[in-house]
N, CA, C and O atoms as a GROMACS GRO file, in nm:
protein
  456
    1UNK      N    1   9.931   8.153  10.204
    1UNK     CA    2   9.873   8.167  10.336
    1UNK      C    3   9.833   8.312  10.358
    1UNK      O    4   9.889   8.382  10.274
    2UNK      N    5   9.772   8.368  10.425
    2UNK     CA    6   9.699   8.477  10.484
    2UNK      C    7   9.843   8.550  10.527
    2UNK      O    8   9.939   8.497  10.584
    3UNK      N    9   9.828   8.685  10.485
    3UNK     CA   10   9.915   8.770  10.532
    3UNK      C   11  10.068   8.743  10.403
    3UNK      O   12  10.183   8.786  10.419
    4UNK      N   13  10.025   8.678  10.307
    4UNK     CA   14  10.141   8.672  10.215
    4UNK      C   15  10.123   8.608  10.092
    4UNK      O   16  10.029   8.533  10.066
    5UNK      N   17  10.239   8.649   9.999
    5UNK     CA   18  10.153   8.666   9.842
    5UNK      C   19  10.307   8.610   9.731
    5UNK      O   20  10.428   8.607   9.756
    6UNK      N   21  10.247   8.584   9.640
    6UNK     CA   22  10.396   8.577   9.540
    6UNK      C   23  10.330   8.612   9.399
    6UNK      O   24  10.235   8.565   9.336
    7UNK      N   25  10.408   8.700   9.380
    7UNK     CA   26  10.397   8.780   9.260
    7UNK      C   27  10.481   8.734   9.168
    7UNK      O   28  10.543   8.828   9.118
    8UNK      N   29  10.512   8.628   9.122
    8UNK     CA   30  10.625   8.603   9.043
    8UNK      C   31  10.698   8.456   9.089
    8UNK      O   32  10.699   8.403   9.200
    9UNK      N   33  10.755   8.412   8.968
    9UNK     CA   34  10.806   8.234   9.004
    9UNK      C   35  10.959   8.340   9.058
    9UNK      O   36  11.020   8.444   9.038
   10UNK      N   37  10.954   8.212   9.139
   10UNK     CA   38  11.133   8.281   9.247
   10UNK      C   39  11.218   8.126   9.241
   10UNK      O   40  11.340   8.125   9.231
   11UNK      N   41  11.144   8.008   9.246
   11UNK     CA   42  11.177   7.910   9.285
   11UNK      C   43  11.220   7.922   9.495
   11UNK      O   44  11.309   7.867   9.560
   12UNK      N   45  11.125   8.003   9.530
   12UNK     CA   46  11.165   7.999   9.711
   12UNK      C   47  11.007   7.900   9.741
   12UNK      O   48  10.910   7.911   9.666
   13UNK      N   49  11.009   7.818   9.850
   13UNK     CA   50  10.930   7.766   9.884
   13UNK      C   51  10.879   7.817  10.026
   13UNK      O   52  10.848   7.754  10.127
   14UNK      N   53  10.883   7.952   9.997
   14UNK     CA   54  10.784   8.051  10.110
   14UNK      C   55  10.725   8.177  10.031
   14UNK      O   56  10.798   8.247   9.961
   15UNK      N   57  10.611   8.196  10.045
   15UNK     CA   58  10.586   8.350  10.007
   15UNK      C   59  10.644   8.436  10.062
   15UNK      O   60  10.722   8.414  10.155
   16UNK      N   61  10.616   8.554  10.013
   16UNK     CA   62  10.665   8.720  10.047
   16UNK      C   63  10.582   8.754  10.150
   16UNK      O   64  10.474   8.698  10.133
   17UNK      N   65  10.584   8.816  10.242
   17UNK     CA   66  10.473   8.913  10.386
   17UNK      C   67  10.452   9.005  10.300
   17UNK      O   68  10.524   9.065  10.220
   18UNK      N   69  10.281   9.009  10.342
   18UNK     CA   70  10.250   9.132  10.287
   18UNK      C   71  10.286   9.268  10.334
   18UNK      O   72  10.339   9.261  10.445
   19UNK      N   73  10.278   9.391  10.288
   19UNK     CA   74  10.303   9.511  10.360
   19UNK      C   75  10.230   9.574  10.471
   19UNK      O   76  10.116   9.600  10.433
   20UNK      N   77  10.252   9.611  10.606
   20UNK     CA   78  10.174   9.690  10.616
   20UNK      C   79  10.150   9.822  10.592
   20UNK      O   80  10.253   9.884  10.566
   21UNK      N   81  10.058   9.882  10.590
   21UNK     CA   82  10.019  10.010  10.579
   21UNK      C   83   9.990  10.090  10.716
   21UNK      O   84   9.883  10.091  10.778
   22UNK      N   85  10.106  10.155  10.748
   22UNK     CA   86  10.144  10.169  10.958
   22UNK      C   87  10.060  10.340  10.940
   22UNK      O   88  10.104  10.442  10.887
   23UNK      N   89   9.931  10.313  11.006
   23UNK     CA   90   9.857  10.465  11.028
   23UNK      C   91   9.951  10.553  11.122
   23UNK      O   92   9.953  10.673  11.097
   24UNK      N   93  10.021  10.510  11.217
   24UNK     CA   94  10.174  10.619  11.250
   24UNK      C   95  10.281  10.630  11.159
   24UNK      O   96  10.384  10.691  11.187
   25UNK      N   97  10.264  10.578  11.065
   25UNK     CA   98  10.351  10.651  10.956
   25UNK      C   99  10.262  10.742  10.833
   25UNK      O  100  10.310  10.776  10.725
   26UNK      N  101  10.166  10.763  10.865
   26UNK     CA  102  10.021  10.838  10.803
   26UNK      C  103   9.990  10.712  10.669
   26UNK      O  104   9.942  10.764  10.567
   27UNK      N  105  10.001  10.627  10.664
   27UNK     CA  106   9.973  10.540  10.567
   27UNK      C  107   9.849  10.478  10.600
   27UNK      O  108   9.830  10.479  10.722
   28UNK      N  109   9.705  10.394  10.495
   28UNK     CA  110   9.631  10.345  10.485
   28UNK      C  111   9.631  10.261  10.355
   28UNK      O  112   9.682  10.283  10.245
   29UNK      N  113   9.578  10.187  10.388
   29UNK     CA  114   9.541  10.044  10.247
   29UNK      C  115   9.469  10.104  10.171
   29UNK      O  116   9.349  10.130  10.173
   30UNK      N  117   9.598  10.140  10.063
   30UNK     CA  118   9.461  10.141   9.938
   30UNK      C  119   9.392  10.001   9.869
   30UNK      O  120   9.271   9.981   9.865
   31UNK      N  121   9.494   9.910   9.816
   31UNK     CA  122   9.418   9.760   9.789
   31UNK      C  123   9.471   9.656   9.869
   31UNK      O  124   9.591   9.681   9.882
   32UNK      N  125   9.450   9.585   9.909
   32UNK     CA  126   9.491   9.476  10.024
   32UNK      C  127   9.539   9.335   9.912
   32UNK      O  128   9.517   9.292   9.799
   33UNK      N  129   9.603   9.311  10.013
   33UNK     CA  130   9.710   9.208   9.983
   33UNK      C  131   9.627   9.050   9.898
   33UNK      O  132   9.535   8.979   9.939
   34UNK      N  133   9.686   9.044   9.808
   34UNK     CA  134   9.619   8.905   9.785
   34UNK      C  135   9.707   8.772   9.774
   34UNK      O  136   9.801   8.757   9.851
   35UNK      N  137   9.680   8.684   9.687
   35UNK     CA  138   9.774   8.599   9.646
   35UNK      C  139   9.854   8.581   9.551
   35UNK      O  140   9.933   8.495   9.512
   36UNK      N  141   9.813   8.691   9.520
   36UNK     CA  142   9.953   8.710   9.385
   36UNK      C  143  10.006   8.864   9.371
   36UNK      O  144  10.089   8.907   9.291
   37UNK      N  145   9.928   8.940   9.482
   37UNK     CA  146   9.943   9.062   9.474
   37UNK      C  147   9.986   9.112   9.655
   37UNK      O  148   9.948   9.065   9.762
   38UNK      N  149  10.092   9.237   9.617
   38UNK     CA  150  10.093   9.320   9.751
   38UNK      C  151  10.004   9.425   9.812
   38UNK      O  152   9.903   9.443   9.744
   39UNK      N  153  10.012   9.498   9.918
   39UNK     CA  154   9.911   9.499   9.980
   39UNK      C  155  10.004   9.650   9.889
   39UNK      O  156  10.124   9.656   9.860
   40UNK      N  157   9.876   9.770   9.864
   40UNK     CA  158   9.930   9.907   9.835
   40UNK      C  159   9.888  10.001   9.933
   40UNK      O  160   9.786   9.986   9.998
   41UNK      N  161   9.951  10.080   9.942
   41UNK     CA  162   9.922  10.206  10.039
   41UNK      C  163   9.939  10.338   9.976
   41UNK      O  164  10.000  10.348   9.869
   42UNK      N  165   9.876  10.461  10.049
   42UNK     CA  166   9.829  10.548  10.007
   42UNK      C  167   9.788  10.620  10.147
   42UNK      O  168   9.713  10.586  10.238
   43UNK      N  169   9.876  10.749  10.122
   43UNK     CA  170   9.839  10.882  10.252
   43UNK      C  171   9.715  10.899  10.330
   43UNK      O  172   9.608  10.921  10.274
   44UNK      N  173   9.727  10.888  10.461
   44UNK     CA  174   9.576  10.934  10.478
   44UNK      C  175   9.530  11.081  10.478
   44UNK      O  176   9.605  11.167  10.433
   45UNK      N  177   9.393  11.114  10.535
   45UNK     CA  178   9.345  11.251  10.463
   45UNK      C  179   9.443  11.372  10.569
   45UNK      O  180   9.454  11.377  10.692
   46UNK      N  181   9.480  11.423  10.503
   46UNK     CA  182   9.555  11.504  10.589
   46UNK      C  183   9.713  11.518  10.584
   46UNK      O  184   9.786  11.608  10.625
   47UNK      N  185   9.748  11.368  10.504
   47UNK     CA  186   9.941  11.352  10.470
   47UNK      C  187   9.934  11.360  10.311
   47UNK      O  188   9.839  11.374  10.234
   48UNK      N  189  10.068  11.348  10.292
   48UNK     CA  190  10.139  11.360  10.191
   48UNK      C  191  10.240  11.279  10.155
   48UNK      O  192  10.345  11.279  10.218
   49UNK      N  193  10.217  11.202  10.048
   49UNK     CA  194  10.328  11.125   9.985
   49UNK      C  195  10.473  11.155   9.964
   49UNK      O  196  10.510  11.245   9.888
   50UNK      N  197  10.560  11.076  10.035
   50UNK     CA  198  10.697  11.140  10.028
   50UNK      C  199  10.823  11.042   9.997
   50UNK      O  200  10.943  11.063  10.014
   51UNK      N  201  10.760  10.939   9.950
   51UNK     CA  202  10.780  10.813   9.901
   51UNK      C  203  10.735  10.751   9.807
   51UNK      O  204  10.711  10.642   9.859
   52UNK      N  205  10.698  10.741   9.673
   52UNK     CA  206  10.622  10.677   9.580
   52UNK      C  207  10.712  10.626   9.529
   52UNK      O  208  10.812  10.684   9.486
   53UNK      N  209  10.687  10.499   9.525
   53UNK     CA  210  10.740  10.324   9.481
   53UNK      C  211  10.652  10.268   9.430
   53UNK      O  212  10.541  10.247   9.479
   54UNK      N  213  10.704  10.225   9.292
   54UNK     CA  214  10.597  10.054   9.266
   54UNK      C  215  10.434  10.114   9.269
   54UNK      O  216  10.346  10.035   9.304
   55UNK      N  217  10.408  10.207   9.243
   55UNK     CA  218  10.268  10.253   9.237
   55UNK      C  219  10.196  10.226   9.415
   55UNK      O  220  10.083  10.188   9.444
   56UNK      N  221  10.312  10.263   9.510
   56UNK     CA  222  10.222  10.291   9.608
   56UNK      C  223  10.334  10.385   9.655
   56UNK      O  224  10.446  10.400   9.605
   57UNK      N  225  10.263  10.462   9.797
   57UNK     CA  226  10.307  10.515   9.870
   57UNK      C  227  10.408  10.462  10.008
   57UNK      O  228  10.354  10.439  10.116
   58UNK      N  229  10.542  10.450   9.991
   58UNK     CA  230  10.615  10.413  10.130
   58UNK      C  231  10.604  10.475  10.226
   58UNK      O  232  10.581  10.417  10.332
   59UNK      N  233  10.621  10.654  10.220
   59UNK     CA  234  10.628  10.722  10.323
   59UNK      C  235  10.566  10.866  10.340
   59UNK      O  236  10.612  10.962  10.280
   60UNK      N  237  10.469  10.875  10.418
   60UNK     CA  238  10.420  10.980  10.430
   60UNK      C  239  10.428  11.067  10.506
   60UNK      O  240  10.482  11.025  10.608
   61UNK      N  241  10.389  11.217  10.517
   61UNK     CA  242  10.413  11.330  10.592
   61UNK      C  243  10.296  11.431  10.620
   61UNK      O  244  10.223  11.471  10.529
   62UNK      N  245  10.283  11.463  10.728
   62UNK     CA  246  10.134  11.542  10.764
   62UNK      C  247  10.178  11.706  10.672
   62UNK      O  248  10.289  11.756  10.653
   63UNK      N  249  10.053  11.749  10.635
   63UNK     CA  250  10.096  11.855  10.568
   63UNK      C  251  10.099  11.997  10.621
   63UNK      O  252  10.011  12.034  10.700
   64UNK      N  253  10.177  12.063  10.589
   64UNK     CA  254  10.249  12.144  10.676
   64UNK      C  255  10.134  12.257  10.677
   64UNK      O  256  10.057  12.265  10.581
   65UNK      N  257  10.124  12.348  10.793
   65UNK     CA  258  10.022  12.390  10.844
   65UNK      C  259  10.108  12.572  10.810
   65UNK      O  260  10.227  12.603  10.805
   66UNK      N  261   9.986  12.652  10.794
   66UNK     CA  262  10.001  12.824  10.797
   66UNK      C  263  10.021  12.896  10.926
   66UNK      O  264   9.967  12.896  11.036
   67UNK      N  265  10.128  12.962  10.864
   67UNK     CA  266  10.111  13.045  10.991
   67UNK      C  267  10.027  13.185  10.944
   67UNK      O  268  10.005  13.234  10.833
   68UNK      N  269   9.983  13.234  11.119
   68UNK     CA  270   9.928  13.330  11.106
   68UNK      C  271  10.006  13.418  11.018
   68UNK      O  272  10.124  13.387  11.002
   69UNK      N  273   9.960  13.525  10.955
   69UNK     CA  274  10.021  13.615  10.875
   69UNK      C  275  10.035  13.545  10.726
   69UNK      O  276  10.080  13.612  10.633
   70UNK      N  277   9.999  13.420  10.706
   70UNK     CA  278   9.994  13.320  10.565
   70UNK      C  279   9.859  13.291  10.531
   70UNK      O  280   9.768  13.254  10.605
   71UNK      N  281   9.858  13.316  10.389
   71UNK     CA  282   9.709  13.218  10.350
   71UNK      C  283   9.754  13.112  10.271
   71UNK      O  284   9.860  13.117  10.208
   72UNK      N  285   9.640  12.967  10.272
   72UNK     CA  286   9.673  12.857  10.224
   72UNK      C  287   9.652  12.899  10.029
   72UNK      O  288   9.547  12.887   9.966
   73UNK      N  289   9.749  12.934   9.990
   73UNK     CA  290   9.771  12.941   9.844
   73UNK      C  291   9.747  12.832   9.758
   73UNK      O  292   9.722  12.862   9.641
   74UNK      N  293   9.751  12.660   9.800
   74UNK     CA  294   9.734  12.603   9.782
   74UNK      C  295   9.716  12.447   9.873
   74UNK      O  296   9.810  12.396   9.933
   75UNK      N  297   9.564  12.383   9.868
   75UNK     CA  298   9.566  12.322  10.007
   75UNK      C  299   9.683  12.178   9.927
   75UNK      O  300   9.722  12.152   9.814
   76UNK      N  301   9.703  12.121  10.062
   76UNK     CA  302   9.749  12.035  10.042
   76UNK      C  303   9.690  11.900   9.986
   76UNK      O  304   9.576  11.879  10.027
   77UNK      N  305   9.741  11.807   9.904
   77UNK     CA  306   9.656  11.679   9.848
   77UNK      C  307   9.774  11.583   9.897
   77UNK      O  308   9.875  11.619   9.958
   78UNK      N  309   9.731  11.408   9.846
   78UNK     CA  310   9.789  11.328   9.848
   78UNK      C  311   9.969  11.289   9.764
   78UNK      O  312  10.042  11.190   9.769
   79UNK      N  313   9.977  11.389   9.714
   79UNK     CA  314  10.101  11.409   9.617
   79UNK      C  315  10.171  11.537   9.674
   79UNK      O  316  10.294  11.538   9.661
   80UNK      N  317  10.124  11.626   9.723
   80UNK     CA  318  10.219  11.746   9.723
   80UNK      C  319  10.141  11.790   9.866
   80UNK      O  320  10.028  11.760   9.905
   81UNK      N  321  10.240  11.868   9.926
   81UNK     CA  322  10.215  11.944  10.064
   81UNK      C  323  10.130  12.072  10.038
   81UNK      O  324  10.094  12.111   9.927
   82UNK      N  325  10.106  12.127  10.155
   82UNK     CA  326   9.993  12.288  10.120
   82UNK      C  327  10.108  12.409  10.125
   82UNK      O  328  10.208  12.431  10.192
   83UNK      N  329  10.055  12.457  10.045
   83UNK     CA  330  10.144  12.603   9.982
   83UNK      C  331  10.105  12.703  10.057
   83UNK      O  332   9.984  12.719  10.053
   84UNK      N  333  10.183  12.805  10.150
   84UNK     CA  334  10.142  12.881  10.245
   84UNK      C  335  10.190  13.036  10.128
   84UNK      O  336  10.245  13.003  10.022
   85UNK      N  337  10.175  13.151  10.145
   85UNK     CA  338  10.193  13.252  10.101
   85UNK      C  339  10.155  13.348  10.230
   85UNK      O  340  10.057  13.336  10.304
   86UNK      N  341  10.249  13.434  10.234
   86UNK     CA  342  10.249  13.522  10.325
   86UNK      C  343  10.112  13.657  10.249
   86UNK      O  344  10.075  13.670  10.132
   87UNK      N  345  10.072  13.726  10.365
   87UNK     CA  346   9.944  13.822  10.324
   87UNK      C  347  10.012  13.958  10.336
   87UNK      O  348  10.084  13.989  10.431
   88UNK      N  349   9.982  14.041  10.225
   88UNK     CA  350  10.039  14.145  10.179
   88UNK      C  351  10.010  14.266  10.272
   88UNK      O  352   9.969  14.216  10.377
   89UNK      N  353  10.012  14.401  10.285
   89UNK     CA  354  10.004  14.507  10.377
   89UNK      C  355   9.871  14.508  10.393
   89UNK      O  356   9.803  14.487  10.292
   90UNK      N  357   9.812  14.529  10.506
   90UNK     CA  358   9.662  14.556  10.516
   90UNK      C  359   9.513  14.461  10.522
   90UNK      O  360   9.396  14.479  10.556
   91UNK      N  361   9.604  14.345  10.463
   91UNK     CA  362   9.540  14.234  10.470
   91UNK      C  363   9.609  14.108  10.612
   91UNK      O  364   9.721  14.115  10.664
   92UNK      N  365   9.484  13.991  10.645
   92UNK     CA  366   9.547  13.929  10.779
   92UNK      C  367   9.460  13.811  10.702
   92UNK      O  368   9.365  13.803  10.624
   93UNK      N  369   9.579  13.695  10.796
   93UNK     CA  370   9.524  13.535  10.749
   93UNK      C  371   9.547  13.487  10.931
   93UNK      O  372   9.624  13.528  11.017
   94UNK      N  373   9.473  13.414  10.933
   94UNK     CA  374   9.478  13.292  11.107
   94UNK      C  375   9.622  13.191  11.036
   94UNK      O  376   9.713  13.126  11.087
   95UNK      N  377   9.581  13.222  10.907
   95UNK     CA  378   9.678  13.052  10.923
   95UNK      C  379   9.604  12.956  10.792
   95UNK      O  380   9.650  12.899  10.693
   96UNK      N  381   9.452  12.974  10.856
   96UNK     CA  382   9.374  12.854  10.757
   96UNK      C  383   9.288  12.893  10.698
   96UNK      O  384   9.192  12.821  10.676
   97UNK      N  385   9.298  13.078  10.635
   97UNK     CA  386   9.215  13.094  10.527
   97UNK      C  387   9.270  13.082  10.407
   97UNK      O  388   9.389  13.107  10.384
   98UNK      N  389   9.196  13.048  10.333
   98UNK     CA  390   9.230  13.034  10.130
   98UNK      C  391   9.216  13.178  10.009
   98UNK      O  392   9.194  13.190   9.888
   99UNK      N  393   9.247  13.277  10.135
   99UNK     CA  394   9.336  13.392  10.076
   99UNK      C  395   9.298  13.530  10.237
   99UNK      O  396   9.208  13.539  10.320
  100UNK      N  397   9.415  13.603  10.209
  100UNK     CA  398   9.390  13.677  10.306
  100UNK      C  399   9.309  13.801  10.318
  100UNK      O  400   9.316  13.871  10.216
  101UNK      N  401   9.229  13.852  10.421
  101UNK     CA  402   9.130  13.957  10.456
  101UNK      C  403   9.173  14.059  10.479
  101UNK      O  404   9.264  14.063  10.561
  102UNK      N  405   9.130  14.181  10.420
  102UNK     CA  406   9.150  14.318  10.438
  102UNK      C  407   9.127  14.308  10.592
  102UNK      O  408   9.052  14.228  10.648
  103UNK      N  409   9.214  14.414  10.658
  103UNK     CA  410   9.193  14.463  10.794
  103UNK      C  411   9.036  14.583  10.766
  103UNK      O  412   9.010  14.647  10.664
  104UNK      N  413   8.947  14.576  10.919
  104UNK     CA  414   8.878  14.698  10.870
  104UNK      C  415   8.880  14.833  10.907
  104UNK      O  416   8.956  14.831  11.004
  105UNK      N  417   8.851  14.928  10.894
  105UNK     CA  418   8.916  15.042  10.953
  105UNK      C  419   8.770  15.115  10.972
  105UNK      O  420   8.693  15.148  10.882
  106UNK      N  421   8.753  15.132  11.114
  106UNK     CA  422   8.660  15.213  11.153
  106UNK      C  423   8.676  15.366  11.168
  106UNK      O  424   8.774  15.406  11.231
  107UNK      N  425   8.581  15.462  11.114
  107UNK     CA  426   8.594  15.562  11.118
  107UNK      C  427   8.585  15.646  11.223
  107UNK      O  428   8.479  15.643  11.286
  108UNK      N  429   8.680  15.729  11.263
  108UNK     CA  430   8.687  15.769  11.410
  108UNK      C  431   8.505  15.874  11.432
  108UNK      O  432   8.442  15.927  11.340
  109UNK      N  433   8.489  15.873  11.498
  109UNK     CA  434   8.367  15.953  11.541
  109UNK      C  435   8.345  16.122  11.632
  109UNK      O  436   8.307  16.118  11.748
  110UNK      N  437   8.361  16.201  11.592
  110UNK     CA  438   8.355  16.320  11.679
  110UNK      C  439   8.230  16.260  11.790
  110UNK      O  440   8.112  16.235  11.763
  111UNK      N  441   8.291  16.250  11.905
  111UNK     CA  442   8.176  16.260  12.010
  111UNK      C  443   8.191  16.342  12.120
  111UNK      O  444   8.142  16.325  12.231
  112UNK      N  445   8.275  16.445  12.075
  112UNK     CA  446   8.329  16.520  12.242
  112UNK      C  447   8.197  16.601  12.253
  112UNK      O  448   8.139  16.644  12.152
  113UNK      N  449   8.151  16.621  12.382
  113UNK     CA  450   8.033  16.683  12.397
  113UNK      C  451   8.054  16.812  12.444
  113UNK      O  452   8.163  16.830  12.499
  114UNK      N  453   7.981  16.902  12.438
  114UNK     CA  454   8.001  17.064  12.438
  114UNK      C  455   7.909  17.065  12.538
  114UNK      O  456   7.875  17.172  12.589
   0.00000   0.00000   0.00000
């Protein structure tokens, strides 16, 4: 029936429910459920797998964000979170650049007038 599948002789005279894939738990369908198959899931754009089972994803996690004074060293993907690195003397990051910027230094100007 719709919404359930059996992957295997059990001798039960009900199928298995398929899974859902709960977008408040950052999850999306990667292949949908059939009749002999479960439904798989997979992070949406923006989480991170923190659960991998059975060739899908159980549980996911939004990926952790920079702080100012950090550049993204490495962004985040579907397997691993984003790598923040703090920015060395002289240099400045917001948070969400992919390495950090020299500060600039303006040169003072004699303008006193005589």
């Amino acid at each position: 029936m719709d919404g359930s599948f059996m992957n295997k002789h059990t001798g039960l005279k009900q199928c298995f429910p398929c899974r859902d894939c709960d977008a408040g738990s950052g999850l999306k369908i990667k292949t949908s459920c059939t009749a002999t198959s479960d439904t798989l899931c997979e992070p949406l754009e923006g989480f991170y797998c923190i659960d991998f089972t059975e060739n899908h994803c159980v549980a996911a996690q939004r990926h952790s964000s920079c702080q100012p004074g950090q550049y993204i060293r490495e962004k985040g993907t579907a397997l691993r979170d984003t790598v923040c690195s703090d920015c060395s003397g002289g240099t400045f990051s917001d948070g969400t650049f992919p390495s950090c910027q020299p500060h600039t230094h303006l040169e003072e100007e004699n303008t006193s007038k005589r």
